[in-house]
C-alpha positions in Angstrom: 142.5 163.8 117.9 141.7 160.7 116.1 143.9 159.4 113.5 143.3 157.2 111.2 147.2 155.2 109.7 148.0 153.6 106.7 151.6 152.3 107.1 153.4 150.9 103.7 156.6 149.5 105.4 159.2 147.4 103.8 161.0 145.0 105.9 164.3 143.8 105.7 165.8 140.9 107.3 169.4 141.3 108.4 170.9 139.0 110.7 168.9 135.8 111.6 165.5 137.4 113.5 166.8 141.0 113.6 164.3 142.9 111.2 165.1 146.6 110.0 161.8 148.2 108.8 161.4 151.5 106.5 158.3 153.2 104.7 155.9 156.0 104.4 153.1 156.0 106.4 149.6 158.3 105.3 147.9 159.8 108.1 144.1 160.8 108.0 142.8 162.9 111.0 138.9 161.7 111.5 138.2 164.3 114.0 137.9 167.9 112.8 140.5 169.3 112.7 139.9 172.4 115.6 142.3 172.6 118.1 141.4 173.1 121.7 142.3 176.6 121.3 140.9 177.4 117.5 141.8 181.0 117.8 146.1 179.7 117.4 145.4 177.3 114.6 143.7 174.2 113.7 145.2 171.1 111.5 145.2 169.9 108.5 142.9 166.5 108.0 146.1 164.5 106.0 149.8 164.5 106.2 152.7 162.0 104.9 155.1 160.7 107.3 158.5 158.9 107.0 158.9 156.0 109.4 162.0 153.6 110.3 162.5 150.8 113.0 163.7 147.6 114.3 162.3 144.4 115.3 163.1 141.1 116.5 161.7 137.6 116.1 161.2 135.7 119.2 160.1 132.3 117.5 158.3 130.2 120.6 156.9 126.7 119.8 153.2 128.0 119.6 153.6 132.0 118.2 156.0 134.1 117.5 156.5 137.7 119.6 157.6 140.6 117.1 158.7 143.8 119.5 159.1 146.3 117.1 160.9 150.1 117.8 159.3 152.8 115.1 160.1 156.5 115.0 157.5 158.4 112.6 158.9 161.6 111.3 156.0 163.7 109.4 157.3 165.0 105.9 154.6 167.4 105.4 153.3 170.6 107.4 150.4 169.8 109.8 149.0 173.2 110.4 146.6 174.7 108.8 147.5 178.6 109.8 145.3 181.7 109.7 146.6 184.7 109.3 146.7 186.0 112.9 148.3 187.8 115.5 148.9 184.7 118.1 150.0 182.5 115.3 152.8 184.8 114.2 155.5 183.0 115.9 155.1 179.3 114.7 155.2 178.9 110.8 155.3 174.7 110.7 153.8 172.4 112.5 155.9 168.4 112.6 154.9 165.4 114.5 157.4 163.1 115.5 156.4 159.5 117.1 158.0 157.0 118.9 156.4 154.1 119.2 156.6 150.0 120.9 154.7 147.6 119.7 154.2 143.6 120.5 153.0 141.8 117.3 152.2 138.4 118.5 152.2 136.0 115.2 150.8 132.4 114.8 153.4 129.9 113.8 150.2 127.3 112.7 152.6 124.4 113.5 150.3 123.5 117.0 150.7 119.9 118.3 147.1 120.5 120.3 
């Protein structure tokens, strides 16, 4: 699948460079939507998601690295069920995500 993210985060600064970040995030799916399997169930094209996370400013004398931890926790039902025997068993569909990241940030304070 290809997914297409909008994140709307809000970030809070706690304690010097320590960041704690919170906000929806709306997913679009660009591909189609069939599963590899389309006889158990294909997906719906957009969902909302909940996300939260930490960071950290590392301020160097030329950039700044931002690591940043974010667990994604879809609010909304992903499948897209059809009434059939195979699919019986499974009613919602929820896609969690961890996921790292390294923002690197320009401080525009160069002595070059």
């Amino acid at each position: 699948y290809t997914i297409l993210k909008l994140s709307v985060s809000g970030i809070l600064s706690i304690y010097k460079n320590f960041n704690f970040i919170i906000g929806p995030s709306f997913n679009h799916s660009i591909s189609d939507g069939a599963s590899a399997d389309p006889i158990i169930f294909s997906t719906k094209s957009f969902d909302l998601s909940a996300d939260v996370g930490v960071s950290y400013n590392f301020d160097l004398p030329l950039f700044t690295i931002v690591p940043e931890l974010r667990y994604s926790r879809q609010l909304t039902n992903w499948a897209d069920f059809k009434p059939i025997a195979y699919s019986s068993s499974v009613d919602r569909l929820i896609r969690n995500q961890l996921t790292f990241s390294l923002i690197f940030k320009g401080t525009g304070t160069s002595d070059w």
